[in-house]
C-alpha positions in Angstrom: 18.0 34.6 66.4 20.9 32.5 65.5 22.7 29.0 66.1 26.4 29.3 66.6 29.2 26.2 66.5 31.2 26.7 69.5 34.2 24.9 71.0 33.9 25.2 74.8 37.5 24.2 76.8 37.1 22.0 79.5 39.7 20.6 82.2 39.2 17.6 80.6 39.3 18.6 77.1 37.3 20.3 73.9 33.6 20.0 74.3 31.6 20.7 71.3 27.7 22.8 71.6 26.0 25.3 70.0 24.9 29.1 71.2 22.1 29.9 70.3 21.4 33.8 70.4 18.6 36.5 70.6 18.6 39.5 68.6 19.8 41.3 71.4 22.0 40.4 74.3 20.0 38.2 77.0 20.8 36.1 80.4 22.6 32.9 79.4 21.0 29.5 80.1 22.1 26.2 79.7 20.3 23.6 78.5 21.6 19.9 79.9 19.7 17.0 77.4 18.6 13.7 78.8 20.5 10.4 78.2 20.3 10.2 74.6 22.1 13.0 74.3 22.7 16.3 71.9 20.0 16.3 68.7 18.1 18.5 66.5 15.2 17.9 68.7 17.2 19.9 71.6 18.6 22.3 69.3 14.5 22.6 68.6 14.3 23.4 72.1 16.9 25.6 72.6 15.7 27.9 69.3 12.4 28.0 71.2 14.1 29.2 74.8 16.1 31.6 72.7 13.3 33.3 71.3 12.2 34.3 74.7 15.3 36.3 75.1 17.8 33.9 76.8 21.6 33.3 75.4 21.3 29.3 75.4 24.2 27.4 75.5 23.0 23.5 74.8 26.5 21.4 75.1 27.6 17.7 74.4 27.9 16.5 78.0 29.3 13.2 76.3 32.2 15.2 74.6 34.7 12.7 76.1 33.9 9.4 74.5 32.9 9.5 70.9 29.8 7.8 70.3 27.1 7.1 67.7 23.8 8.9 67.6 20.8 6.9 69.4 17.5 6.1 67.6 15.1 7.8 70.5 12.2 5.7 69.5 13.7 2.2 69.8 16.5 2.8 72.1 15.0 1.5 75.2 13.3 -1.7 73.2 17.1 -2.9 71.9 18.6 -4.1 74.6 22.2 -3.7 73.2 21.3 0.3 72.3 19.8 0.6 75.9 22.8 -0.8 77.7 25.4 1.4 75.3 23.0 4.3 76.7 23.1 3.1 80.3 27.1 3.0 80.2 27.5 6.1 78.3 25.4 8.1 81.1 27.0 6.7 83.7 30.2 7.5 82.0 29.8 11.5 82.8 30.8 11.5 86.9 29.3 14.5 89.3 32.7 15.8 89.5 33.0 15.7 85.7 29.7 17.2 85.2 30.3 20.0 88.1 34.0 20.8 86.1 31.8 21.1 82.8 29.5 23.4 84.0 32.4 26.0 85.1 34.1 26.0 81.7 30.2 26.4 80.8 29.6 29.4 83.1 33.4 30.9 82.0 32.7 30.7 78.3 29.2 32.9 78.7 30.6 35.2 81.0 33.1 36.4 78.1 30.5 36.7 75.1 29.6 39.6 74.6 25.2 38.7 73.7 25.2 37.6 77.4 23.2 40.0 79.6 23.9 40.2 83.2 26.1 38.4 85.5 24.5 34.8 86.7 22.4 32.3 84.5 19.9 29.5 84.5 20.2 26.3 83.9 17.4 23.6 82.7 18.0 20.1 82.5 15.4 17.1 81.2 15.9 12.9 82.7 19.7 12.8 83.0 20.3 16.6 83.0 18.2 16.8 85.8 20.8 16.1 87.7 23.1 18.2 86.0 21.1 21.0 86.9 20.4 21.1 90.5 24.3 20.3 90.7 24.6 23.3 88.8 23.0 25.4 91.3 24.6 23.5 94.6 28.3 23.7 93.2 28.1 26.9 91.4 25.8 28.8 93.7 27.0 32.8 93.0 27.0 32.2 89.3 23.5 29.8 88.9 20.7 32.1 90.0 18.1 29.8 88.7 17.7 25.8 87.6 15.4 23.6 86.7 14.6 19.6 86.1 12.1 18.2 84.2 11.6 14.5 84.6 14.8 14.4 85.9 16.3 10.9 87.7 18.3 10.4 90.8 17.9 13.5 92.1 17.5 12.3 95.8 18.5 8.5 95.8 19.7 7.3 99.5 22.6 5.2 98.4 23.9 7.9 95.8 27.2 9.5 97.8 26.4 12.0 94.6 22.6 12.6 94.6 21.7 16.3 94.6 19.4 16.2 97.4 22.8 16.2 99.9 24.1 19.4 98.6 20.9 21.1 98.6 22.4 23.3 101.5 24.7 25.0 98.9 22.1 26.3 96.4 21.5 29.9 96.5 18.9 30.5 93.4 15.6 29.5 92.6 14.8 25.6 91.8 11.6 24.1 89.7 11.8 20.3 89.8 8.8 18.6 88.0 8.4 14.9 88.6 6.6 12.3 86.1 4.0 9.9 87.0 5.0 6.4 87.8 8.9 7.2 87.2 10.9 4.5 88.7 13.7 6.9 88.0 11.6 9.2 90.8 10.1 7.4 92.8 7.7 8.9 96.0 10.2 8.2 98.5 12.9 10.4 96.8 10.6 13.1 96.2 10.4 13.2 99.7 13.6 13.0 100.4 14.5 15.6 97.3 11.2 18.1 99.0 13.2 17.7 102.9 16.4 18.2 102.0 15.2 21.6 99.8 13.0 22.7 103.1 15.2 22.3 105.2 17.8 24.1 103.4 15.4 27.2 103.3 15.7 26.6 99.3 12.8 28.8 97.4 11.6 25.7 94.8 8.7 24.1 93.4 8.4 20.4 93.9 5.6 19.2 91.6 4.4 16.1 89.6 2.8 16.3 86.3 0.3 13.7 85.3 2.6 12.7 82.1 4.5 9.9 81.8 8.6 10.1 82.4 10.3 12.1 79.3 6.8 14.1 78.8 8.8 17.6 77.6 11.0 16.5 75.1 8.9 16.0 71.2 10.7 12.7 69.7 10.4 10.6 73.1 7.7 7.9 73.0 6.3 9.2 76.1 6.2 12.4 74.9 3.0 14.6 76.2 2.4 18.0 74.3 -0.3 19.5 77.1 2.5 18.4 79.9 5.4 20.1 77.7 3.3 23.3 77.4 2.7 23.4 81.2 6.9 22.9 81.2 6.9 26.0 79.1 4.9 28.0 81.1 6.4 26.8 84.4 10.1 27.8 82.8 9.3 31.3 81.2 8.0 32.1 84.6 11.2 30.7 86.9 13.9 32.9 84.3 11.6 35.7 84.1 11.5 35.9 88.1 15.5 35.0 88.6 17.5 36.1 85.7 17.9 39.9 85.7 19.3 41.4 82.1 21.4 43.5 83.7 
């Protein structure tokens, strides 16, 4: 198993990430981070996907607008670091995010320790999002996706929000809510658990009893009972939808 520096081109310009690879060729997945962005924590998390077999691509979604690294644990208590968080999130678009993910896609279709022909993709607060539009705008190529704690995913005054392009997903979908998440609140789950049913989507629509960021170590909020059950709940969704061949 190995971490690669790669340079990814993007219609909108050179997007730096690292591949992380198996000892053998395996289905590619990319891993979107939450709003803090790219860190060794992630990379943590990729190493630990890879060493189930996956090719795991885990790219700076903020490639566009140099920034400074954030402090996980006090970035939500400074209010000047929590705003330069909130703008730089909201800096990334759906259409910018949906153009990333095909230069994504492109890139692991041509390496040669890529198995098989579509890929998952797994996406934690922010990438959440990024996810499920992975699946709805890139439906012959995303076989599987999921969100963990993800935000947004279904809000009624987004023209954006996942939930209204849920008709376009194809592959397999495991969204798992956090307690209490203003970021997910219950009326979006049910609009987010509709949209997917009525869609005929195959998913899992669940909420852990962990608090919003649970699955990711250096959060505050993180909760390592609620990040195995994230584990468990992934292995299974890629080992269902992600052939090797």
């Amino acid at each position: 198993m190995s971490r690669i520096a790669v340079t990814i081109t993007t219609p909108d310009g050179l997007c730096s990430a690292t591949l992380h690879t198996p000892l053998s060729a395996g289905p590619a997945v990319i891993l979107y981070t939450d709003a803090a962005g790219v860190r060794e924590t992630f990379a943590v998390m990729a190493d630990r996907l890879c060493a189930l077999g996956y090719t795991v691509l885990l790219p700076d979604g903020y490639y566009r607008t140099p920034y400074a690294p954030f402090d996980v644990a006090t970035v939500f208590s400074v209010p000047a670091e929590r705003e330069r968080l909130t703008t730089l999130s909201r800096s990334v678009t759906a259409e910018m995010a949906v153009r990333d993910t095909g230069a994504y896609l492109d890139f692991l279709a041509g390496r040669p320790d890529v198995a098989g022909s579509t890929a998952g993709a797994v996406g934690y607060c922010l990438g959440g999002r990024f996810s499920l539009w992975a699946a709805a705008h890139h439906p012959s190529r995303v076989a599987a996706a999921a969100s963990f704690h993800g935000g947004n995913l279904a809000a009624a005054d987004d023209p954006a929000s996942p939930h209204l392009v849920a008709g376009q997903i194809r592959g397999a979908l495991h969204v798992a809510a956090a307690r209490n998440d203003n970021a997910f609140p219950a009326d979006q789950h049910d609009r987010l658990r509709t949209a997917l049913v009525a869609a005929g989507v195959r998913h899992t629509l669940e909420t852990y009893q962990a608090e919003h960021g649970f699955a990711v170590p250096d959060n505050p909020t993180y909760d390592q009972p609620a990040e195995e059950r994230h584990w468990a709940a992934l292995k299974q969704l890629f080992a269902e939808n992600l052939p090797r061949a």
